[in-house]
Backbone as CSV, one residue per row, in Angstrom:
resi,resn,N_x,N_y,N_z,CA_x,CA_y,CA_z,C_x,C_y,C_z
1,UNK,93.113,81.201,124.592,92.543,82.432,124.100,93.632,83.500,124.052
2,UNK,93.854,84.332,122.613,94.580,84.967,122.861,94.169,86.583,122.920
3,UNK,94.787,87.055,124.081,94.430,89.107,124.047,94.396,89.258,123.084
4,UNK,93.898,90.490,122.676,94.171,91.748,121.609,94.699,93.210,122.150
5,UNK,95.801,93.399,121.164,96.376,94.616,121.834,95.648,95.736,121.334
6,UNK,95.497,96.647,123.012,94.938,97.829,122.510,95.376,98.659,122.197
7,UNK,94.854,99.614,120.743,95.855,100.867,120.876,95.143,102.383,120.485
8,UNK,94.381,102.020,121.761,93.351,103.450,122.483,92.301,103.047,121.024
9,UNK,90.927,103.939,121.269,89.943,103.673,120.718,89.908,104.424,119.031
10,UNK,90.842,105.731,119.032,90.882,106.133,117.567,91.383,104.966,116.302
11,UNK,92.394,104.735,116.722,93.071,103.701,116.305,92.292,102.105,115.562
12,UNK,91.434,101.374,117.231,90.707,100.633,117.053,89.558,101.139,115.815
13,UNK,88.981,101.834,116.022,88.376,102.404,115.492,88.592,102.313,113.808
14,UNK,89.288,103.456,113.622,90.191,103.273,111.988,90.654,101.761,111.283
15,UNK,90.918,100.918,112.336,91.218,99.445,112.045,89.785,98.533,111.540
16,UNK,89.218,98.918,112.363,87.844,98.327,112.075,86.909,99.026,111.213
17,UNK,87.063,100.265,110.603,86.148,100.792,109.632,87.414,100.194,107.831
18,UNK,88.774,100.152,108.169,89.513,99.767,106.861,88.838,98.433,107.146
19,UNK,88.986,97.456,108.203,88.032,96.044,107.764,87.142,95.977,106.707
20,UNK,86.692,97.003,106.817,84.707,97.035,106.970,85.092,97.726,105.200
21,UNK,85.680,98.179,104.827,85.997,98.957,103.678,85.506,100.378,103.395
22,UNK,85.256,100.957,104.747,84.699,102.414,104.964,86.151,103.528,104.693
23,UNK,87.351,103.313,105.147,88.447,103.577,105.062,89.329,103.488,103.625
24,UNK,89.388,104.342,103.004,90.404,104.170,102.041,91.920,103.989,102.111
25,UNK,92.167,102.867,102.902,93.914,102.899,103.405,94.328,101.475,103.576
26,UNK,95.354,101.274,102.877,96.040,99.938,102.972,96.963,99.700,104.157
27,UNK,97.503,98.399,103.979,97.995,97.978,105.407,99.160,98.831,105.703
28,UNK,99.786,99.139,105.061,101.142,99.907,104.958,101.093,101.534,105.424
29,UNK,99.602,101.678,105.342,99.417,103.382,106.034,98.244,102.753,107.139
30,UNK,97.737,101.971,107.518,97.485,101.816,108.820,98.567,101.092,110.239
31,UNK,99.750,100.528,109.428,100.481,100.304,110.186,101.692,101.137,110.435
32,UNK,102.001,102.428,109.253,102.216,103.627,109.876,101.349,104.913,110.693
33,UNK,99.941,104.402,110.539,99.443,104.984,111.843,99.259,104.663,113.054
34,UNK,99.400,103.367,113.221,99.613,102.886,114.522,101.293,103.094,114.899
35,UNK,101.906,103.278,113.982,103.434,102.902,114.686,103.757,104.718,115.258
36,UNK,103.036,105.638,114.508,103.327,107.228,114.989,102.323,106.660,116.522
37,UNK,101.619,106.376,116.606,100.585,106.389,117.644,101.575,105.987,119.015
38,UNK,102.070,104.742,118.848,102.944,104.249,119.786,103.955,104.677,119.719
39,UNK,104.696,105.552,118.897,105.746,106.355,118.519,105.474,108.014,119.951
40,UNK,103.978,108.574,119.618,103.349,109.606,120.411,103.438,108.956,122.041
41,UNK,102.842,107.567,122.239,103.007,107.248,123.406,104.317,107.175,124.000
42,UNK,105.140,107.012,123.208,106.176,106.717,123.568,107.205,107.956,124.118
43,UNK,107.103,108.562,123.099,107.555,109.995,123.292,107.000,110.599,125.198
44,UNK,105.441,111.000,124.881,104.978,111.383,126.144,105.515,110.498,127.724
45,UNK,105.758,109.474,127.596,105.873,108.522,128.664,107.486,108.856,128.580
46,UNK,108.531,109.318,127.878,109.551,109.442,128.131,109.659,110.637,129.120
47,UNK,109.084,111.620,128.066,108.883,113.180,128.859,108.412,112.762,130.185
48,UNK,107.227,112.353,130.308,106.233,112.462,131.982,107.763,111.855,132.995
49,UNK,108.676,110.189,132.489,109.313,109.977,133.204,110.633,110.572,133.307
50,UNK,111.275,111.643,132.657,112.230,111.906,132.634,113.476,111.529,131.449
51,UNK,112.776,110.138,130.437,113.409,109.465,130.200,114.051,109.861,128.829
52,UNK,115.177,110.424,128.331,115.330,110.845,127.316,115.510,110.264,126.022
53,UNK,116.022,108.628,126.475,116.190,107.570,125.260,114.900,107.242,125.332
54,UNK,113.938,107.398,125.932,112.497,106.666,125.446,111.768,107.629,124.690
55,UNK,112.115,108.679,124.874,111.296,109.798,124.336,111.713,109.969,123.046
56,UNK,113.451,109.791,122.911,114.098,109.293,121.357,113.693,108.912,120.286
57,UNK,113.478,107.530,121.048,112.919,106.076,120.848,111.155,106.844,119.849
58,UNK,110.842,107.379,120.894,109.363,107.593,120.264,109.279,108.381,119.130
59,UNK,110.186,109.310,119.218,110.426,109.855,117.877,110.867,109.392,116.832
60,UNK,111.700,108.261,117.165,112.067,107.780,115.560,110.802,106.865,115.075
61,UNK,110.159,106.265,115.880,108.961,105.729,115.916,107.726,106.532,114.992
62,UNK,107.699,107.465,115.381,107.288,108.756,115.097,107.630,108.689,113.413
63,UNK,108.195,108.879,113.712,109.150,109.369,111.782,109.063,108.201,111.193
64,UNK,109.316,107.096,111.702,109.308,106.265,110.917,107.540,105.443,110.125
65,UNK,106.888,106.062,111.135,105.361,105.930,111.153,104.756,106.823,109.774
66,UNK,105.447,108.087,109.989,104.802,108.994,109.344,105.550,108.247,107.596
67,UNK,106.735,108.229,107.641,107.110,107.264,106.578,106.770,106.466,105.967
68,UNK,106.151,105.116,107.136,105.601,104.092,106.469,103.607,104.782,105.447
69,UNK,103.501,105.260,106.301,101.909,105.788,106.012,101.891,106.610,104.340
70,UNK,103.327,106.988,104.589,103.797,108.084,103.102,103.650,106.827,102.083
71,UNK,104.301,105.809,102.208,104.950,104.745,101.243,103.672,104.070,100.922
72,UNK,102.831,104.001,101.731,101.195,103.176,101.550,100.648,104.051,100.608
73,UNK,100.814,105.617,101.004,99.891,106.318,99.944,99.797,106.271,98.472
74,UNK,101.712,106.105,98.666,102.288,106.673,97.159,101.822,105.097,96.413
75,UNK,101.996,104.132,96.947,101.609,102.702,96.669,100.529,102.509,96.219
76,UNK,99.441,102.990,96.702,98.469,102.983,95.977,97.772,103.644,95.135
77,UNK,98.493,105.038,95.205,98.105,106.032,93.779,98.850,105.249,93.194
78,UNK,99.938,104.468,92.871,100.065,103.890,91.562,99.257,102.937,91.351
79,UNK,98.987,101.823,92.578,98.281,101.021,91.754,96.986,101.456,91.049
80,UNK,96.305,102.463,91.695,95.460,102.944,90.892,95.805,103.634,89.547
81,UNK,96.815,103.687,89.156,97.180,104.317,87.547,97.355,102.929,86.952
82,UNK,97.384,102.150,87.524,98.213,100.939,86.531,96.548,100.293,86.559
83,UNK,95.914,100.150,87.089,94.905,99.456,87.347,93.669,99.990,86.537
84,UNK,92.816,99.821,85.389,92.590,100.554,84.197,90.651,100.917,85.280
């Protein structure tokens, strides 16, 4: 049997309503919202420990999240122009 990783209940949440097709968002902007998410955790858990490369770390995470989520959007306003 294998776990499922959690990643807090907003998250779960949003994952399981794009299942469900309640969500208008492709994989490419839900997996830049999970990656800012763990990007945010990451960040905070640097700060709480002191840690300044983890907190780095979470920021590029961060950016790179908010990036991927950009590239999903723009992705699918086209396919919706091309798509009659």
């Amino acid at each position: 049997m294998t776990r499922m990783r959690s990643y807090g209940p907003k998250i779960t949440a949003m994952a399981q309503a794009a299942r469900r097709g309640g969500v208008d968002m492709n994989k490419d902007q839900l997996k830049g919202k999970l990656r800012q998410a763990r990007g945010t955790a990451k960040q905070k858990l640097g700060k709480l420990t002191g840690n300044r490369r983890q907190h780095a770390e979470g920021e590029v995470d961060r950016t790179m999240g908010k990036v991927q989520e950009r590239y999903g959007a723009a992705r699918e306003q086209v396919e919706r122009r091309i798509k009659p």
